[in-house]
C-alpha positions as CSV (number, residue, x, y, z in Angstrom):
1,X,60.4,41.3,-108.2
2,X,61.1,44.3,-110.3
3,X,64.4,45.1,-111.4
4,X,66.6,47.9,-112.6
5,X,69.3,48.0,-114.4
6,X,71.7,51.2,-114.6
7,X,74.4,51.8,-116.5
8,X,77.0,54.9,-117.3
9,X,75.0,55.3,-120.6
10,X,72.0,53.5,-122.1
11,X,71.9,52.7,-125.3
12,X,68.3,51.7,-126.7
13,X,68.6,51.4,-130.6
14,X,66.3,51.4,-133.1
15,X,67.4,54.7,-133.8
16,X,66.8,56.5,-130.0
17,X,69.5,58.7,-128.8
18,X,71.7,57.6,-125.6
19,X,70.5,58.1,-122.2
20,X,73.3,59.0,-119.7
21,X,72.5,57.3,-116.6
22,X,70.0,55.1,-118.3
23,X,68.0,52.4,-116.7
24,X,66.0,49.5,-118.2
25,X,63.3,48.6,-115.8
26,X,63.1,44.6,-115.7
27,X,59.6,42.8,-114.5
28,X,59.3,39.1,-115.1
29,X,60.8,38.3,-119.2
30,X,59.9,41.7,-120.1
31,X,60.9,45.2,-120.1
32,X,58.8,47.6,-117.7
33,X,60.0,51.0,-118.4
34,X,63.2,52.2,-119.7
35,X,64.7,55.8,-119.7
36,X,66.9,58.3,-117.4
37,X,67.3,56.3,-114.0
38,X,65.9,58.7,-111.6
39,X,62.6,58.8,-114.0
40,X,62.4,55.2,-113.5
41,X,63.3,54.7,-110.1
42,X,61.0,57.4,-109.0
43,X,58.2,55.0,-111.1
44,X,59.3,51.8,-109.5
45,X,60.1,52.4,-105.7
46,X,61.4,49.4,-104.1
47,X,62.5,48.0,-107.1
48,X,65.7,46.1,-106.7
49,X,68.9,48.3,-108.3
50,X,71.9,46.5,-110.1
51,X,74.2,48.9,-111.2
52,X,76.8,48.5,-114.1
53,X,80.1,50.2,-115.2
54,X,79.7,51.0,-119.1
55,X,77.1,50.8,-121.6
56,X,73.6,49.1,-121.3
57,X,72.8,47.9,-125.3
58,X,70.0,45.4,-126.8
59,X,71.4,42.0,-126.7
60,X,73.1,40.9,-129.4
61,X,72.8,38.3,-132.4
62,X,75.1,35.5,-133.5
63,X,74.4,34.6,-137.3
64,X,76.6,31.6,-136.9
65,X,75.6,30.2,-133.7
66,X,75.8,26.4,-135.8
67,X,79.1,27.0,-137.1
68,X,80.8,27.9,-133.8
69,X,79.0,24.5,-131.8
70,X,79.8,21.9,-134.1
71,X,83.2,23.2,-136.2
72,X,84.7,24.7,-133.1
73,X,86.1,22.6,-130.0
74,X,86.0,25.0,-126.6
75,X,88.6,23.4,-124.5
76,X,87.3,22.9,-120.9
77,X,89.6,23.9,-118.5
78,X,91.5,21.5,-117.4
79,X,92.7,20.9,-121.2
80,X,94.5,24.4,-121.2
81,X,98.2,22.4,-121.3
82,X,97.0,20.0,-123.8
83,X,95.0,22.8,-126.3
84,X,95.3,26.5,-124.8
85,X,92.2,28.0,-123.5
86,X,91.1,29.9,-127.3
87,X,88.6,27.8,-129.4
88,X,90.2,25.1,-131.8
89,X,89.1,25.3,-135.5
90,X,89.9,24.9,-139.2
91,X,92.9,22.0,-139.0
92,X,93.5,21.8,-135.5
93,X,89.7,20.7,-134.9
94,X,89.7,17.9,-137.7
95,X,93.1,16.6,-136.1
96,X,91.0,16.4,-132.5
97,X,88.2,14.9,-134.1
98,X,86.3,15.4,-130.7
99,X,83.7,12.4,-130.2
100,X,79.8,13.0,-129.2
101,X,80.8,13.3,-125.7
102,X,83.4,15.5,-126.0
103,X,81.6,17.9,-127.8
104,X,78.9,17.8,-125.8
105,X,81.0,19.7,-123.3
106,X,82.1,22.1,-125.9
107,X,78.9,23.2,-127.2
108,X,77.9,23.6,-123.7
109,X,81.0,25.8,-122.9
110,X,80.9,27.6,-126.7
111,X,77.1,28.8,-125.5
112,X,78.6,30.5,-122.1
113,X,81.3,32.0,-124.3
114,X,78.5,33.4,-126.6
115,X,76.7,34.5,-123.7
116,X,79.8,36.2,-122.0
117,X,79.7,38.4,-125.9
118,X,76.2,39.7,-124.7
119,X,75.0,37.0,-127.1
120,X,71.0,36.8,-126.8
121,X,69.9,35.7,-130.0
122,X,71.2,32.7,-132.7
123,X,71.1,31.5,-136.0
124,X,71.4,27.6,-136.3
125,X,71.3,24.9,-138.7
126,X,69.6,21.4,-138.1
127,X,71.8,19.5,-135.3
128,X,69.4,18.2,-133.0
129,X,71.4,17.9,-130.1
130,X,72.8,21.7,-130.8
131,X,69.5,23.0,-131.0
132,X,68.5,21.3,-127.6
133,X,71.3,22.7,-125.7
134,X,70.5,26.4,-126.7
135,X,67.1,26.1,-126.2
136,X,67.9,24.8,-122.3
137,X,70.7,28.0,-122.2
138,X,67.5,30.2,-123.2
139,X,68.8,31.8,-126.7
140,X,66.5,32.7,-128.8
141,X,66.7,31.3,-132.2
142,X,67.1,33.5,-135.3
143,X,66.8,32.6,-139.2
144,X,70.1,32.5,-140.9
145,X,71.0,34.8,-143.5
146,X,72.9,33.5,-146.7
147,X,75.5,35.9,-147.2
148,X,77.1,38.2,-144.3
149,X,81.2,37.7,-144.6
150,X,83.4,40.1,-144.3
151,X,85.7,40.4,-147.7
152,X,88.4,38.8,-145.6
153,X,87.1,36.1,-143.1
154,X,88.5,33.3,-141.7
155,X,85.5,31.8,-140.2
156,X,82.6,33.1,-138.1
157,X,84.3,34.9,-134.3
158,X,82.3,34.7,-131.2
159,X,82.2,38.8,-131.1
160,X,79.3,39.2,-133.1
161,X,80.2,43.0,-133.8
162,X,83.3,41.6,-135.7
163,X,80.5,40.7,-138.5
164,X,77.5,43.3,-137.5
165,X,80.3,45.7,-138.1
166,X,78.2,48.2,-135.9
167,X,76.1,48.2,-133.3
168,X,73.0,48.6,-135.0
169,X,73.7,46.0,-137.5
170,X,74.4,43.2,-134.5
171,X,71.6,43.9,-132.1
172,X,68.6,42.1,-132.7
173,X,66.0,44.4,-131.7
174,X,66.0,47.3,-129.7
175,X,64.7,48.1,-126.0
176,X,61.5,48.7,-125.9
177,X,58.6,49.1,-122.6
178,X,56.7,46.1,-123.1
179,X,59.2,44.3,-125.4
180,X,61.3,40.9,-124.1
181,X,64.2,41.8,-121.5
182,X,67.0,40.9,-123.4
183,X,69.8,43.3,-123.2
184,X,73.6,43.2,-122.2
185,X,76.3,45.8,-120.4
186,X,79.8,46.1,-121.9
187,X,82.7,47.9,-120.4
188,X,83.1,50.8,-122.6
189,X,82.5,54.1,-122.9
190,X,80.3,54.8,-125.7
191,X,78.8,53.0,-128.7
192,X,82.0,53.7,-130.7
193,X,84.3,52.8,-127.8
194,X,82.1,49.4,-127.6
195,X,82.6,48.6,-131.6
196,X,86.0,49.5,-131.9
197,X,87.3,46.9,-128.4
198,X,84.5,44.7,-128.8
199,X,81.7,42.6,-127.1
200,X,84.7,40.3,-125.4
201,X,84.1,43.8,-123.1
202,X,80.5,42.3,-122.1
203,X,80.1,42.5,-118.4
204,X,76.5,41.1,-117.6
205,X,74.0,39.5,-120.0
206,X,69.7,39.3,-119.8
207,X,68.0,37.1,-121.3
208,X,64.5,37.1,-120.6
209,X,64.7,38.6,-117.5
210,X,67.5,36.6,-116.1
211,X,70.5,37.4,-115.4
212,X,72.1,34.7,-117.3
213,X,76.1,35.9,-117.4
214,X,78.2,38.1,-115.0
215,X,81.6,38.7,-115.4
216,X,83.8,38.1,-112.6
């Protein structure tokens, strides 16, 4: 089934002006048609219609997909009185030294949390086991860069715009008819609204077609 998804304002990249009212036509892992939404309604009828609040982007890419699964412990749940709910590093996580099965469960919970950031695509190192569990989530592996910190950093963050900067320097690729359906809708108003409260705004992401998170 063909699918459309509609947000306040569409934002392709790769250089393309916004579309208000913007809809990227979804068929199988790829993108049908993408443009104003009555255009591509009016091409698709019958097509099933989710409709967002925001801004509809490309997905977007985590340099330091590695880093955050195995020198970052995401606390499950029911750990919140014992560790808080944010993600233990630096310190903190050599004191936990989390064995194999523990982190298991945190590399499994650190890939929804990139995925809830509109995260599509990853940069990883050789872990085995890390690798495995992405691959099953359906990110798409990226080649790691050697040099992308900020002059201040304290380690990579899960919002990949804190390192992109903007959005064209954090989206992977951008939207393209024919090209894979990997996109994600963030509760802002406009591309600068979006960079300055970041992806922790990210409502929905695609990957390959499928709807893969939805905020609650």
């Amino acid at each position: 089934m063909l699918t459309i998804h509609v947000g306040d304002l569409l934002l392709p990249g790769g250089g393309h002006a916004p579309v208000p009212g913007g809809a990227v036509a979804v068929r199988g892992t790829e993108i049908a048609a993408l443009g104003p939404y009555e255009d591509v309604a009016a091409a698709h009828p019958g097509a099933r219609t989710r409709r967002w609040p925001g801004v509809v982007t490309p997905g977007l890419r985590q340099w330091h997909g590695h880093w955050l699964l195995t020198r970052v412990y995401h606390p499950d749940p029911r750990e919140a009185d014992e560790l808080g709910t944010a993600p233990v590093t630096g310190a903190a996580f050599d004191a936990l030294a989390p064995d194999t099965a523990r982190m298991a469960g945190s590399v499994r919970r650190g890939i929804q949390r990139m995925l809830a950031h509109g995260t599509t695509h990853v940069g990883l190192g050789a872990a085995a086991e890390v690798r495995q569990a992405v691959a099953r989530a359906g990110l798409r592996e990226v080649p790691r860069t050697a040099v992308l910190a900020p002059p201040v950093w304290d380690g990579p963050d899960l919002d990949p715009l804190v390192e992109g900067y903007d959005l064209p320097g954090t989206v992977h690729s951008p939207l393209t008819a024919g090209g894979l359906a990997d996109l994600a809708v963030f509760d802002a108003a406009d591309e600068a609204d979006l960079v300055a409260r970041g992806a922790g705004t990210c409502v929905a992401t695609v990957l390959g077609g499928r709807l893969v998170y939805r905020r609650r």
